[in-house]
C-alpha positions as CSV (number, residue, x, y, z in Angstrom):
1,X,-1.6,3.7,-13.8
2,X,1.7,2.1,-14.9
3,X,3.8,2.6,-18.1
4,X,2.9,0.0,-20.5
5,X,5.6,-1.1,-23.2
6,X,4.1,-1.2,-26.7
7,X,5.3,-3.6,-28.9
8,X,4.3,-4.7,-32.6
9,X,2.4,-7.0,-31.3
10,X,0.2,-5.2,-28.8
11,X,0.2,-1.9,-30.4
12,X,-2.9,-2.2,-32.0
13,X,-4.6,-3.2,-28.8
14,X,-3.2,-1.1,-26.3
15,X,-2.8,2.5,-28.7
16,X,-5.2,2.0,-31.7
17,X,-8.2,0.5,-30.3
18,X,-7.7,2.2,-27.1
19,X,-10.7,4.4,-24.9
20,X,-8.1,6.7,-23.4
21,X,-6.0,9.3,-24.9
22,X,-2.5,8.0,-25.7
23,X,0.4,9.4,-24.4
24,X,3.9,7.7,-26.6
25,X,7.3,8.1,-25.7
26,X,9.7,6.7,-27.9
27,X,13.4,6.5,-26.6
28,X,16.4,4.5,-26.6
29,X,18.8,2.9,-23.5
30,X,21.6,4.9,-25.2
31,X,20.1,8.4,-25.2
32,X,20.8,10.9,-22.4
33,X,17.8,13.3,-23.4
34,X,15.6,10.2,-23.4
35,X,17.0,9.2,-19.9
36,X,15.8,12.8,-18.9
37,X,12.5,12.8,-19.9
38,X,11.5,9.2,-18.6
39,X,11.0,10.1,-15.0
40,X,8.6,13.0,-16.2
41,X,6.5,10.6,-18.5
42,X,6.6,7.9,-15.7
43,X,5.5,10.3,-13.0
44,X,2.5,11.2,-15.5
45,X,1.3,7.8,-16.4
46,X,1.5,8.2,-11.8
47,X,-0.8,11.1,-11.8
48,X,-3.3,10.3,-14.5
49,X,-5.8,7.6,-14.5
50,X,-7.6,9.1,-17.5
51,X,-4.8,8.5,-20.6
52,X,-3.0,5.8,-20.8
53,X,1.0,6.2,-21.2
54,X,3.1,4.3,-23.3
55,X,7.1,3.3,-23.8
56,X,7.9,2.3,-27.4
57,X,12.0,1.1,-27.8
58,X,12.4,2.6,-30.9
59,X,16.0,0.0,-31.1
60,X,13.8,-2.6,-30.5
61,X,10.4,-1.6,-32.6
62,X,12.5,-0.2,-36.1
63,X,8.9,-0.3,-37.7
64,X,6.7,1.2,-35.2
65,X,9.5,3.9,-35.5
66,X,9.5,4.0,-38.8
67,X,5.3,4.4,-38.9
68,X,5.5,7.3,-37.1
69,X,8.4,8.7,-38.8
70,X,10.6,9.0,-35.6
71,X,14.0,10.9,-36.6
72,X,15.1,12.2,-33.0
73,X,14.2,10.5,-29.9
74,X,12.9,11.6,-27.0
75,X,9.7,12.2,-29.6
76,X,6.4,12.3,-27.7
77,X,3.2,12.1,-29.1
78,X,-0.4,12.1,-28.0
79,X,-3.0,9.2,-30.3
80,X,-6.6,9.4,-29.6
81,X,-9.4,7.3,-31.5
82,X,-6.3,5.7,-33.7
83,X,-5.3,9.2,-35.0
84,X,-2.3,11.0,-34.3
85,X,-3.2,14.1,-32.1
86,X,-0.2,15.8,-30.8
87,X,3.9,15.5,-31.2
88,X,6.6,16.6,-29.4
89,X,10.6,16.3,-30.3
90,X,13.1,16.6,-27.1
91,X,12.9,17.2,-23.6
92,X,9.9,19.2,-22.8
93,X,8.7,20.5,-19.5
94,X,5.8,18.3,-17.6
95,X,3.4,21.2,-17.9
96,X,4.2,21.3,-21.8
97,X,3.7,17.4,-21.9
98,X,0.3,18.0,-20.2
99,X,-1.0,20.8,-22.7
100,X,-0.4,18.5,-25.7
101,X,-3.0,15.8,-24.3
């Protein structure tokens, strides 16, 4: 499965209502640890058909951001059923990423 950006405008579809564990990374263009940790979260949302992964721009989504109470990007974090599961702040191994879900 592919990495699906989440927007304000398809976040409630594609995270709240969603069958599948979520897994979120928010992240910016500009930041080096984000730029790190994208290739693991990409080569996730590769590997597993059974959660769905998720890219929120947290430059271009402020509010989503600001929901979740993002201070420091790369911040991971794991919704299931609508409810905030699991969060992570930084670069985190892929074996780390996996336990959280």
């Amino acid at each position: 499965m592919s990495v699906i950006t989440v927007t304000s405008q398809n976040f409630e579809t594609e995270v709240i209502s969603s069958d599948k564990p979520v897994l979120i990374d928010f992240w910016a263009s500009w930041c080096g640890p984000c730029r790190m940790l994208s290739p693991i979260v990409d080569d996730i949302a590769a590997e597993r058909s059974d959660i769905k992964v998720c890219k929120i721009n947290v430059d271009d989504e402020p509010t989503l951001a600001g929901r979740f109470g993002i201070m420091s990007i790369p911040t991971l974090i794991v919704m299931q059923h609508g409810q905030l599961k699991n969060k992570s702040v930084g670069v985190v191994p892929k074996e780390s990423i996996l336990k959280m879900i």
